[in-house]
Backbone and ligand atoms as CSV (ligand in chain L), in Angstrom:
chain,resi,resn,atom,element,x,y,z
A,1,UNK,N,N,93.303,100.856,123.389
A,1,UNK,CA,C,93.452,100.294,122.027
A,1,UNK,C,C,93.281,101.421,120.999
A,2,UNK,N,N,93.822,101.606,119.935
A,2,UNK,CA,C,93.941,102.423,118.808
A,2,UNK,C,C,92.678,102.418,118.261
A,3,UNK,N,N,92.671,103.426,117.713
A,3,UNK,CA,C,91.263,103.170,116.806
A,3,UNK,C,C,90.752,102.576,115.365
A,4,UNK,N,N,92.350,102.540,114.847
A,4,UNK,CA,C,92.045,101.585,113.782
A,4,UNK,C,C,93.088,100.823,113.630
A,5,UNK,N,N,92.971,99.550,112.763
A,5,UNK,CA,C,93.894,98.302,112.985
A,5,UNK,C,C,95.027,98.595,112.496
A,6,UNK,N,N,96.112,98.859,113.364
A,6,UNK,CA,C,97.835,99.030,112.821
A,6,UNK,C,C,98.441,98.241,112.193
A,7,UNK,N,N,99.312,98.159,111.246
A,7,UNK,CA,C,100.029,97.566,110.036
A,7,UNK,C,C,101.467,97.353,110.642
A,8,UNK,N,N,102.071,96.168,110.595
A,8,UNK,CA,C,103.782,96.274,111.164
A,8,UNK,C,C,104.106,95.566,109.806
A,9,UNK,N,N,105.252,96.128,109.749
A,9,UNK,CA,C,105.729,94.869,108.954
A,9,UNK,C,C,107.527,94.942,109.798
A,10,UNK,N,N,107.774,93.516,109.793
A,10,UNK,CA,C,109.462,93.602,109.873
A,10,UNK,C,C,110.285,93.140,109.270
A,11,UNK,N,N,111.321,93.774,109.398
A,11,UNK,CA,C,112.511,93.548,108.012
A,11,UNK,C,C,113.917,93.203,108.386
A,12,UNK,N,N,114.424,92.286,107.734
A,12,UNK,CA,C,115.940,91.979,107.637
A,12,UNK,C,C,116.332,92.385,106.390
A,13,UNK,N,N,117.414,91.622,105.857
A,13,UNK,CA,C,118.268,91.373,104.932
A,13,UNK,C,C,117.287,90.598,103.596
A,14,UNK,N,N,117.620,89.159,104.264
A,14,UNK,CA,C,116.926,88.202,102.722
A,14,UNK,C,C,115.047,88.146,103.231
A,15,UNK,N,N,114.802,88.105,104.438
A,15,UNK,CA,C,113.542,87.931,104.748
A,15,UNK,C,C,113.625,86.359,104.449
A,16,UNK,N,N,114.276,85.459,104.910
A,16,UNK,CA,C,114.298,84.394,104.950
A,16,UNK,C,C,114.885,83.533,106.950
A,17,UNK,N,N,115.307,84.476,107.375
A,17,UNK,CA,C,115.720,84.071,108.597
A,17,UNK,C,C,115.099,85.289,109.745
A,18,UNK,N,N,115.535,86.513,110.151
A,18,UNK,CA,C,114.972,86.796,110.863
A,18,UNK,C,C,113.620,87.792,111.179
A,19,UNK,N,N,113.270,88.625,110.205
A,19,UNK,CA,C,111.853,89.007,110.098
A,19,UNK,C,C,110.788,87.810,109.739
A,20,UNK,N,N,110.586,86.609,109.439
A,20,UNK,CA,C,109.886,85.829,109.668
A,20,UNK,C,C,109.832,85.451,110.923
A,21,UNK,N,N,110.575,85.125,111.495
A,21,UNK,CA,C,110.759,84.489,112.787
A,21,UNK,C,C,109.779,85.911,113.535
A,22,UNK,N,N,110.274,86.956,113.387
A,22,UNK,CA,C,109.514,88.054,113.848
A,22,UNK,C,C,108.189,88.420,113.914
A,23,UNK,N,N,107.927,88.179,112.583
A,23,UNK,CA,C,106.546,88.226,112.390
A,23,UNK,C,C,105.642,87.334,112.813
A,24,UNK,N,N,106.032,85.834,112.659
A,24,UNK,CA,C,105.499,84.612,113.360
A,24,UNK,C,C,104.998,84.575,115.219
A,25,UNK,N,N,106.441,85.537,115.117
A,25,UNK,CA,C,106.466,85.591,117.216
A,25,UNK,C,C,105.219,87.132,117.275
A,26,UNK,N,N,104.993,87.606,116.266
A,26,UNK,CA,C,104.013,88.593,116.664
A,26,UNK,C,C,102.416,88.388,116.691
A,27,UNK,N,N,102.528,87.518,115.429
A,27,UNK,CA,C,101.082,87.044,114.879
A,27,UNK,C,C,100.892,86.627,116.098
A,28,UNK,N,N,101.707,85.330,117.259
A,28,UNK,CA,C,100.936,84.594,117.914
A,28,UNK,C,C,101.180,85.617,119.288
A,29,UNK,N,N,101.715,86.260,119.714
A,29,UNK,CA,C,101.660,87.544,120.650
A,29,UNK,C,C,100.460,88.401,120.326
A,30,UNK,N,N,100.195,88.914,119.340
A,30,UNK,CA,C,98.950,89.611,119.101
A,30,UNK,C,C,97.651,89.114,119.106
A,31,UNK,N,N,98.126,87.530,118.731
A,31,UNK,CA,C,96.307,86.742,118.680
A,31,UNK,C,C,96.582,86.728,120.636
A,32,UNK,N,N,97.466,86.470,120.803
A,32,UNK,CA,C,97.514,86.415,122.699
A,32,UNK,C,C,96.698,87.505,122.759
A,33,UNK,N,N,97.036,88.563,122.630
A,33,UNK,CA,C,96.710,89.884,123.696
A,33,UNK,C,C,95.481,90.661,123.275
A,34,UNK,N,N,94.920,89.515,121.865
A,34,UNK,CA,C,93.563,89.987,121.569
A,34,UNK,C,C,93.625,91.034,120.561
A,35,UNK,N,N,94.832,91.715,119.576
A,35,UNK,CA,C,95.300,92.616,119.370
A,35,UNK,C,C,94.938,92.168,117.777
A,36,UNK,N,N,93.821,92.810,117.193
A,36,UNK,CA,C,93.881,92.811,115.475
A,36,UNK,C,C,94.787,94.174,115.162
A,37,UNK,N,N,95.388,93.311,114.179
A,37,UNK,CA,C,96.691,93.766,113.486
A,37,UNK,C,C,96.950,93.349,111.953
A,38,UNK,N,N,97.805,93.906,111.543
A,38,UNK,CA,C,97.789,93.818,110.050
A,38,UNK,C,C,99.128,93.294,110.078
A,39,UNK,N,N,99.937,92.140,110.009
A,39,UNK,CA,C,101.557,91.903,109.806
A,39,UNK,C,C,102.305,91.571,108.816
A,40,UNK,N,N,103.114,91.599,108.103
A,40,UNK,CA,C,103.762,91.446,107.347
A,40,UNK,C,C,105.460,91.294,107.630
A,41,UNK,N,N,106.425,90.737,106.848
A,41,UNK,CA,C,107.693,90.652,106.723
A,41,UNK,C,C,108.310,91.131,105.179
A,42,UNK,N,N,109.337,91.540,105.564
A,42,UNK,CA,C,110.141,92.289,103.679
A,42,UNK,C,C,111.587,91.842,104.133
A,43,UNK,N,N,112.246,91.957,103.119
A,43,UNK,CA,C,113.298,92.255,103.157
A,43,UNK,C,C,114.230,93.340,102.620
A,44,UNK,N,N,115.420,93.798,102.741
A,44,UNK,CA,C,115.762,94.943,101.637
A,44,UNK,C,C,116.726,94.389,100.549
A,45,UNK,N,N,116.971,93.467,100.501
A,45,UNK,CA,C,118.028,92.653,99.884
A,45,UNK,C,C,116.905,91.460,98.886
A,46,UNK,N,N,117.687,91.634,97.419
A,46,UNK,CA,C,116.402,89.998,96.328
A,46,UNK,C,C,116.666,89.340,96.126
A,47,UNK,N,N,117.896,88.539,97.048
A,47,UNK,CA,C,118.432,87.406,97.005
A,47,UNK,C,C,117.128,86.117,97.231
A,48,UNK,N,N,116.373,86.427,97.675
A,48,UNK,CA,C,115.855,85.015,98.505
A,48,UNK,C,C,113.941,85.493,98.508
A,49,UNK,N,N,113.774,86.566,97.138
A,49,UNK,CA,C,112.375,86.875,97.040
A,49,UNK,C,C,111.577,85.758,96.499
A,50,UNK,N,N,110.238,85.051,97.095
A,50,UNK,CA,C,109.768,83.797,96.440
A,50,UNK,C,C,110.033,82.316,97.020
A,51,UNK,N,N,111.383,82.644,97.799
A,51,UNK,CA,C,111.627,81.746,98.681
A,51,UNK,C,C,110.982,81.497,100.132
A,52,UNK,N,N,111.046,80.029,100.950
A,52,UNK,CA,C,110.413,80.164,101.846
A,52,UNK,C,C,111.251,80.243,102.742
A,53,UNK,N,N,111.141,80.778,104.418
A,53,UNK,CA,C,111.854,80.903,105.164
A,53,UNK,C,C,113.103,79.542,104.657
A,54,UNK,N,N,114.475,80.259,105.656
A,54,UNK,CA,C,115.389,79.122,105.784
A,54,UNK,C,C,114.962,77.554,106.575
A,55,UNK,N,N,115.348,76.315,106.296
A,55,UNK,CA,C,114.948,75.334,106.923
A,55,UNK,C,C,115.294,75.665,108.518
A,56,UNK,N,N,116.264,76.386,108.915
A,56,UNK,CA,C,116.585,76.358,110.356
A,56,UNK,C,C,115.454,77.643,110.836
A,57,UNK,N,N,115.256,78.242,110.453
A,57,UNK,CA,C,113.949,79.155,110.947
A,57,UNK,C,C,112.553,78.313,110.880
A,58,UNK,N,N,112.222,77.767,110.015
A,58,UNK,CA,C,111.337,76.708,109.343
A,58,UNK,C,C,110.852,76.261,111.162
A,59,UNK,N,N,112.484,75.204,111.352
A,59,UNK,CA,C,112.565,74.369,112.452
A,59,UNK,C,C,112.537,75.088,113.574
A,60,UNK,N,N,112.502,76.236,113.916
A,60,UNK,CA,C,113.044,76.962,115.246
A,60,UNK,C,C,111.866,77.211,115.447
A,61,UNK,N,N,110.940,77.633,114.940
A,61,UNK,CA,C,109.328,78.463,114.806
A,61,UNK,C,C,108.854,77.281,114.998
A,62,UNK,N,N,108.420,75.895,114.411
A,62,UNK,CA,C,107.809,74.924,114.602
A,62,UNK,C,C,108.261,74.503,116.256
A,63,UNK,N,N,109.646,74.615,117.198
A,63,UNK,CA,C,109.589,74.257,118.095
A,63,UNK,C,C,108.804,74.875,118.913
A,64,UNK,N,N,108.147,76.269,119.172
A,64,UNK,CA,C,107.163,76.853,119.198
A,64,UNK,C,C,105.659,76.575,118.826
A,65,UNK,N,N,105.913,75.646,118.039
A,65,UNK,CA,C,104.570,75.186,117.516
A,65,UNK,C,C,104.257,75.815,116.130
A,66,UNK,N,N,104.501,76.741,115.840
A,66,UNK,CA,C,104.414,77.606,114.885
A,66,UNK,C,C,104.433,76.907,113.311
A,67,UNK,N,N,104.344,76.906,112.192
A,67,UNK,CA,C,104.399,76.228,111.349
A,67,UNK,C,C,104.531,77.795,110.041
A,68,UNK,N,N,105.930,77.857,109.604
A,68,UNK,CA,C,105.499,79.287,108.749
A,68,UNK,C,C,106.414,78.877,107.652
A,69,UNK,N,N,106.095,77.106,106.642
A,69,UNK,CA,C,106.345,77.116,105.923
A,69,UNK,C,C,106.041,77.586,104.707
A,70,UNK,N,N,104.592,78.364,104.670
A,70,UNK,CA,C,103.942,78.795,104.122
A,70,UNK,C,C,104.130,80.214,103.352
A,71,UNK,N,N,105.631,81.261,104.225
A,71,UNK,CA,C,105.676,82.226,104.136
A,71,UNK,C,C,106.573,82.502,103.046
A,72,UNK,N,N,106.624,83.016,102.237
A,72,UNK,CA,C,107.059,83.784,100.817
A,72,UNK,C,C,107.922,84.636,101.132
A,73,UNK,N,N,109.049,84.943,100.992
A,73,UNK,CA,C,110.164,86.476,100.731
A,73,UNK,C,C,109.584,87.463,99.930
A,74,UNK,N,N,109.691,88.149,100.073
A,74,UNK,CA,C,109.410,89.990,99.249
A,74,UNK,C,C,110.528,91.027,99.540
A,75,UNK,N,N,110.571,91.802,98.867
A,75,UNK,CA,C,111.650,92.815,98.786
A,75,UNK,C,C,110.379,94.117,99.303
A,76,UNK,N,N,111.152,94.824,100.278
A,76,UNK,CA,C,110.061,95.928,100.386
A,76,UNK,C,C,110.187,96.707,99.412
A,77,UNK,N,N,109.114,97.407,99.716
A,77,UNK,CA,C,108.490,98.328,98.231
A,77,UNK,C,C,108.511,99.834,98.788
A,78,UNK,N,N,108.187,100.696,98.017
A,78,UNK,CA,C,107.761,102.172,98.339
A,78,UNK,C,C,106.437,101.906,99.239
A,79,UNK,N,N,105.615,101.141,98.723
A,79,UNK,CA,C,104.241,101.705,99.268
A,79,UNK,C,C,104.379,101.186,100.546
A,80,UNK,N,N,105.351,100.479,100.833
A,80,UNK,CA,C,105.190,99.820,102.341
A,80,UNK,C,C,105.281,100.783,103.576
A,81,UNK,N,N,106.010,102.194,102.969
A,81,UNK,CA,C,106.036,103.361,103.765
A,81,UNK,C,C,105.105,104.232,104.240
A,82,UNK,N,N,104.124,103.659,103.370
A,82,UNK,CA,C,102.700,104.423,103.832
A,82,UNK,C,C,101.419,103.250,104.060
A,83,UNK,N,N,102.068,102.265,103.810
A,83,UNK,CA,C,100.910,101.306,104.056
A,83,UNK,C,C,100.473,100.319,105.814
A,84,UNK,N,N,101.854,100.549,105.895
A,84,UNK,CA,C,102.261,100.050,107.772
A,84,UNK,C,C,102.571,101.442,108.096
A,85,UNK,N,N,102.104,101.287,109.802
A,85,UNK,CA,C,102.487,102.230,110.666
A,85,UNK,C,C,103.759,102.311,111.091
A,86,UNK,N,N,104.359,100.961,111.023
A,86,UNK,CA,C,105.345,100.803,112.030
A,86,UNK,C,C,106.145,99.524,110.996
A,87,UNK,N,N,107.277,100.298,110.774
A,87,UNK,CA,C,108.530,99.102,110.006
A,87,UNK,C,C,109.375,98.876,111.079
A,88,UNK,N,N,109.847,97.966,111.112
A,88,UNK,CA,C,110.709,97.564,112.473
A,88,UNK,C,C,112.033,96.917,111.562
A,89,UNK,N,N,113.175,97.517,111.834
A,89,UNK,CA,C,114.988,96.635,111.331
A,89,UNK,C,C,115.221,95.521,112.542
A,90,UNK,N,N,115.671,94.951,111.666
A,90,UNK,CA,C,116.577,93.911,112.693
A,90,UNK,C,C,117.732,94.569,113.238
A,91,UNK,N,N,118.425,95.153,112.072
A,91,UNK,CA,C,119.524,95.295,112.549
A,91,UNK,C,C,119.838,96.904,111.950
A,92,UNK,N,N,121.231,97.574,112.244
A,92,UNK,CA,C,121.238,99.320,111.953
A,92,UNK,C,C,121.846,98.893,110.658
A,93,UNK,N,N,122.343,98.662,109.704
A,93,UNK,CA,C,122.213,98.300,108.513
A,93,UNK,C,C,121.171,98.259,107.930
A,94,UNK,N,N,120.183,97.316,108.351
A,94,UNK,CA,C,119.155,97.449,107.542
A,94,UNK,C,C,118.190,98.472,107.991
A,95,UNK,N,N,118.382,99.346,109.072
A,95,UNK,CA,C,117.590,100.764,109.491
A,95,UNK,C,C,118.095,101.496,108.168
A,96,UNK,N,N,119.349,101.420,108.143
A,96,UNK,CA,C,120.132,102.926,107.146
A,96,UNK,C,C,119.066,102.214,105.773
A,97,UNK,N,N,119.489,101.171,105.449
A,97,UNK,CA,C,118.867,100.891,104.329
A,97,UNK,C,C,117.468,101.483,103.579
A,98,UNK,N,N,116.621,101.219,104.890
A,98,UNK,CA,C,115.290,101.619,105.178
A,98,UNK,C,C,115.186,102.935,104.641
A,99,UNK,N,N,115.878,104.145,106.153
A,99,UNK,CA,C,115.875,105.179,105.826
A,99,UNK,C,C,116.237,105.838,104.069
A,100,UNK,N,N,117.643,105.233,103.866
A,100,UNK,CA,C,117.816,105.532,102.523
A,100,UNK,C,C,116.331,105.225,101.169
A,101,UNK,N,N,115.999,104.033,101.432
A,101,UNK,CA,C,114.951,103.932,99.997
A,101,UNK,C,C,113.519,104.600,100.772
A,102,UNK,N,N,113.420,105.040,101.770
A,102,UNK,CA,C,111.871,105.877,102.270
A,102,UNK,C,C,111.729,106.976,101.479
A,103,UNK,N,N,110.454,106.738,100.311
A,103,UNK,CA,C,109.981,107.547,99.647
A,103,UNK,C,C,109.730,109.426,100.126
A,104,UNK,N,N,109.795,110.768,100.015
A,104,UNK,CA,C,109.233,111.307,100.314
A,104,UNK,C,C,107.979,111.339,100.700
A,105,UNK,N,N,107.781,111.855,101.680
A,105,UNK,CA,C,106.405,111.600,102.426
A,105,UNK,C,C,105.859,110.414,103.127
A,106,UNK,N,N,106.580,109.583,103.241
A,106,UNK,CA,C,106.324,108.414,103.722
A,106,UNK,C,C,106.060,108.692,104.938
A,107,UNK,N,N,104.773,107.862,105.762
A,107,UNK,CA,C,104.340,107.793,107.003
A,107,UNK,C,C,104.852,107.022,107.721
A,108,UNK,N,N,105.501,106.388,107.517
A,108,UNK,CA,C,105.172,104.945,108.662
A,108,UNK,C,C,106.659,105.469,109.549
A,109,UNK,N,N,106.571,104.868,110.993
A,109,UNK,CA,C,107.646,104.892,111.675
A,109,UNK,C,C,108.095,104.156,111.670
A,110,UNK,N,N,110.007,104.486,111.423
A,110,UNK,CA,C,111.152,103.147,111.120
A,110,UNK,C,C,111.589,103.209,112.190
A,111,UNK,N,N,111.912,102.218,112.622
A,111,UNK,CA,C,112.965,101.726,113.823
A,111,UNK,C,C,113.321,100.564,113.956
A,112,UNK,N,N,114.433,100.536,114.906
A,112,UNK,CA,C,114.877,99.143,115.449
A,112,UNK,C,C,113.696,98.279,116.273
A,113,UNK,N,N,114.135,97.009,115.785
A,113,UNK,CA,C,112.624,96.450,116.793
A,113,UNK,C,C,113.330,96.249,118.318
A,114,UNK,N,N,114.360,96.131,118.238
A,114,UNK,CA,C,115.460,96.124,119.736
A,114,UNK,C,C,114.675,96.940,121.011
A,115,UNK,N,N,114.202,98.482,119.562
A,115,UNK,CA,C,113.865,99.718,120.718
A,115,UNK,C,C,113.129,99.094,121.968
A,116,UNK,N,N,111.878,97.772,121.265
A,116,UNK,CA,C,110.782,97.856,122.015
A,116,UNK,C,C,110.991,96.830,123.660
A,117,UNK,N,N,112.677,96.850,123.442
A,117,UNK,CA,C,112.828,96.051,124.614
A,117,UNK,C,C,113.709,96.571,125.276
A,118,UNK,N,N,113.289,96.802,126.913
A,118,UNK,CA,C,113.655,97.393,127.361
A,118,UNK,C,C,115.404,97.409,128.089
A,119,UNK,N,N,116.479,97.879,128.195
A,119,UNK,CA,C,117.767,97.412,128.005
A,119,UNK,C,C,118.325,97.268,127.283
A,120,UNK,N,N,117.136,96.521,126.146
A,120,UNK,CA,C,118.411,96.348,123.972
A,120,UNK,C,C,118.016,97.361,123.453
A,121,UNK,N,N,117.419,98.686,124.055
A,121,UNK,CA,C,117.131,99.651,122.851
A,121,UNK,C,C,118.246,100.205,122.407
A,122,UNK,N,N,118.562,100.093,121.264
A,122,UNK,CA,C,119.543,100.724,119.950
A,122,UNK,C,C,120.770,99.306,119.272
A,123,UNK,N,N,119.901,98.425,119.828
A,123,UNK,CA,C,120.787,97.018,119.873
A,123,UNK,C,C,120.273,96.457,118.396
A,124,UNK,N,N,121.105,95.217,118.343
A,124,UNK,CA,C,121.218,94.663,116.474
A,124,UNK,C,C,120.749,93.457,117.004
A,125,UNK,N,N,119.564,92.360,115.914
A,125,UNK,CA,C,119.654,91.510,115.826
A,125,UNK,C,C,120.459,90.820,115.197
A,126,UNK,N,N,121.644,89.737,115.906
A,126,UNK,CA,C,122.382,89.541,115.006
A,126,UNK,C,C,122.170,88.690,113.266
A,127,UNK,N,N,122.791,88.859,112.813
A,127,UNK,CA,C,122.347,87.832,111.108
A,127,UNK,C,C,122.903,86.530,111.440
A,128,UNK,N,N,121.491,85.193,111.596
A,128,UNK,CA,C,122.211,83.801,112.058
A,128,UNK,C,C,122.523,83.274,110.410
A,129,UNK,N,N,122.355,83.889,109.754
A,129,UNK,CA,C,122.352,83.213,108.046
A,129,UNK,C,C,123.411,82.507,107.852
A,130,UNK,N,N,124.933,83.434,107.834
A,130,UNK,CA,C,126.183,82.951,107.843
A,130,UNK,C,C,126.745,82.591,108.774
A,131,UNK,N,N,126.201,82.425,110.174
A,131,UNK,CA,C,126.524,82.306,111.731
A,131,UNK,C,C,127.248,80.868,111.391
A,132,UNK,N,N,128.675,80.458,111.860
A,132,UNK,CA,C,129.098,79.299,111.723
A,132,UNK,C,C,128.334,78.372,112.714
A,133,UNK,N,N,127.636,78.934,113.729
A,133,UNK,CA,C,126.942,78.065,114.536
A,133,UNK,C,C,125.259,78.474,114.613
A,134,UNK,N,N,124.278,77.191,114.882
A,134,UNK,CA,C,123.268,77.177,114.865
A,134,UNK,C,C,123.041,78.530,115.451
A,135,UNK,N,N,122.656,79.476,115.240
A,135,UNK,CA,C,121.990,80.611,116.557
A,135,UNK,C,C,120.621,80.930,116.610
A,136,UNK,N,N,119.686,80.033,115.732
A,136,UNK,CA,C,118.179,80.396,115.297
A,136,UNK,C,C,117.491,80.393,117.140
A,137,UNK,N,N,117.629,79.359,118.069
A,137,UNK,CA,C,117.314,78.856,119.024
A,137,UNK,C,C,117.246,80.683,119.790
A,138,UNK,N,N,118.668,81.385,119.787
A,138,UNK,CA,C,118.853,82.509,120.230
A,138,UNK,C,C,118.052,83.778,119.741
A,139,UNK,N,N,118.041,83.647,117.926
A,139,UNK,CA,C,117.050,84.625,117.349
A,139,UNK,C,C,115.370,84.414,117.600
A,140,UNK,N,N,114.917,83.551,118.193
A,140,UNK,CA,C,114.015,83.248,118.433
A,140,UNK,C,C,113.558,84.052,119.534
A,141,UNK,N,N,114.448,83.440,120.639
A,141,UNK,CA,C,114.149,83.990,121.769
A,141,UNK,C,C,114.161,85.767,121.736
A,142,UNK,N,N,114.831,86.731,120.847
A,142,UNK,CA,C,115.145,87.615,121.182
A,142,UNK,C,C,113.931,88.375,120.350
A,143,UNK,N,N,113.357,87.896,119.206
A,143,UNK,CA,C,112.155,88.030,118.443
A,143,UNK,C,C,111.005,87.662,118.922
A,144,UNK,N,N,111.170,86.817,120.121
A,144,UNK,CA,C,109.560,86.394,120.859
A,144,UNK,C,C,109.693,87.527,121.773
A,145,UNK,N,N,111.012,87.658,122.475
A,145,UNK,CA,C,110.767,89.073,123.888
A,145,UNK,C,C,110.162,90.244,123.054
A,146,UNK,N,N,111.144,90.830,122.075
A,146,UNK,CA,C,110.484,91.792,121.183
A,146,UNK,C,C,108.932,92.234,120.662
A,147,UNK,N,N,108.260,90.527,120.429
A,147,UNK,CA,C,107.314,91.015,119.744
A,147,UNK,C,C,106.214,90.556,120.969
A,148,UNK,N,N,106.080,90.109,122.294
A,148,UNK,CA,C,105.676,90.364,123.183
A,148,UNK,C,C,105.169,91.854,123.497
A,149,UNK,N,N,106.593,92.405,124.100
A,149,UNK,CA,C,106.728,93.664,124.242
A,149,UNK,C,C,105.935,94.606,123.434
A,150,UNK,N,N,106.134,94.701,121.865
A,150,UNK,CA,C,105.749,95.212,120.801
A,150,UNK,C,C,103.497,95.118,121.490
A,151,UNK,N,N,103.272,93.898,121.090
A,151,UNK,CA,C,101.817,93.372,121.300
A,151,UNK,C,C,101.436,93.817,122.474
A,152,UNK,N,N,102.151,94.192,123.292
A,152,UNK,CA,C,101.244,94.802,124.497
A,152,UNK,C,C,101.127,95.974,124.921
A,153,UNK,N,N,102.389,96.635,123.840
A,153,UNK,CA,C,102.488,97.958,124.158
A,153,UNK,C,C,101.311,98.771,122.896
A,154,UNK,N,N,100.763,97.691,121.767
A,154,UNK,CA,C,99.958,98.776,120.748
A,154,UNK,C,C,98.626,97.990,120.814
A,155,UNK,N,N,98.610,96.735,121.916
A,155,UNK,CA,C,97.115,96.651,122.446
A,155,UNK,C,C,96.768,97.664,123.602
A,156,UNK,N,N,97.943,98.415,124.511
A,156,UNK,CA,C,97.134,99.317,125.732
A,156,UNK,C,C,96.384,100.352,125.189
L,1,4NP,P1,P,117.951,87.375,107.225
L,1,4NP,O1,O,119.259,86.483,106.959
L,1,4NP,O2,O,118.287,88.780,106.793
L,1,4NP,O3,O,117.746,87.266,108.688
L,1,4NP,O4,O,116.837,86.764,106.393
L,1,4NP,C1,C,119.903,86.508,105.714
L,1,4NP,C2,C,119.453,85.702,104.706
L,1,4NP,C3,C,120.115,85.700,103.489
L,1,4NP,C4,C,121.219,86.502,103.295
L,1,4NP,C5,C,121.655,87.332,104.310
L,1,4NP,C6,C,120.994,87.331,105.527
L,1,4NP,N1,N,121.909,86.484,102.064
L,1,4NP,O5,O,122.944,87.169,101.951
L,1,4NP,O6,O,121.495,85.784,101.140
């Protein structure tokens, strides 16, 4: 275990569909594995800052049990580059994004959260926002393997 409590935050687009879902599948992966952690979700896009997740994320997380009507949109910030260890993209769009607004000097390590699974590393979560078909059921699943993975690899 690290020696002091690590900061994630993860990021999409609006922060209304899939970095919640992310963060939700980590909180309860990390309370699993015993793992204090600091989590958060952003987005890079201010379409949907203030808003709460989408109703179909809402519903996909609650089939889980999960309940993250509670969670707020934010636009990431500068300080988020030094305030988390670890920013995680959904997708390489929103990596470039990342990279582009990272302040000089910024600490934190950006990456795909894909990396942390083994086979999808350099892979995209897809965007279910405009998906003509339900796909939350799918982003779920691919955000619970992820943040599994993630929780056990920064509790060893
Ligand atoms: P997310 O999905 O990035 O997974 O939260 C989206 C939500 C909203 C928009 C795009 C993607 N939008 O364009 O408003």
């Amino acid at each position: 275990m690290s020696e002091r409590t690590p900061a994630v935050l993860f990021v999409c687009l609006g922060n209304i569909c899939r970095s919640p879902l992310a963060e939700a599948a980590f909180r309860a992966e990390a309370e699993r594995v015993g793992l204090e952690v600091e989590v958060d979700s952003a987005g890079t896009g201010d379409w949907h800052v203030g808003d709460p997740p989408d109703p179909r994320a809402q519903a996909t997380a609650m089939v889980a049990g999960i309940d993250i009507s509670d969670y707020r949109a934010r636009q990431v910030v500068e300080d988020d580059f030094f305030r988390y260890d670890h920013i995680f993209a959904m997708d390489a769009k929103n990596l470039a994004n990342l990279n582009a607004m990272a302040p000089t000097g910024a600490t934190a390590e950006v990456t795909l959260l894909l990396n942390e699974v083994k086979g999808r590393e350099g892979t995209n979560i897809r965007d279910p926002y405009l998906d003509r078909e339900n796909i939350f059921a799918y982003t779920w699943d691919v955000v619970a393997e992820a943040a599994k993975a993630l929780a056990e690899r920064l509790a060893r």
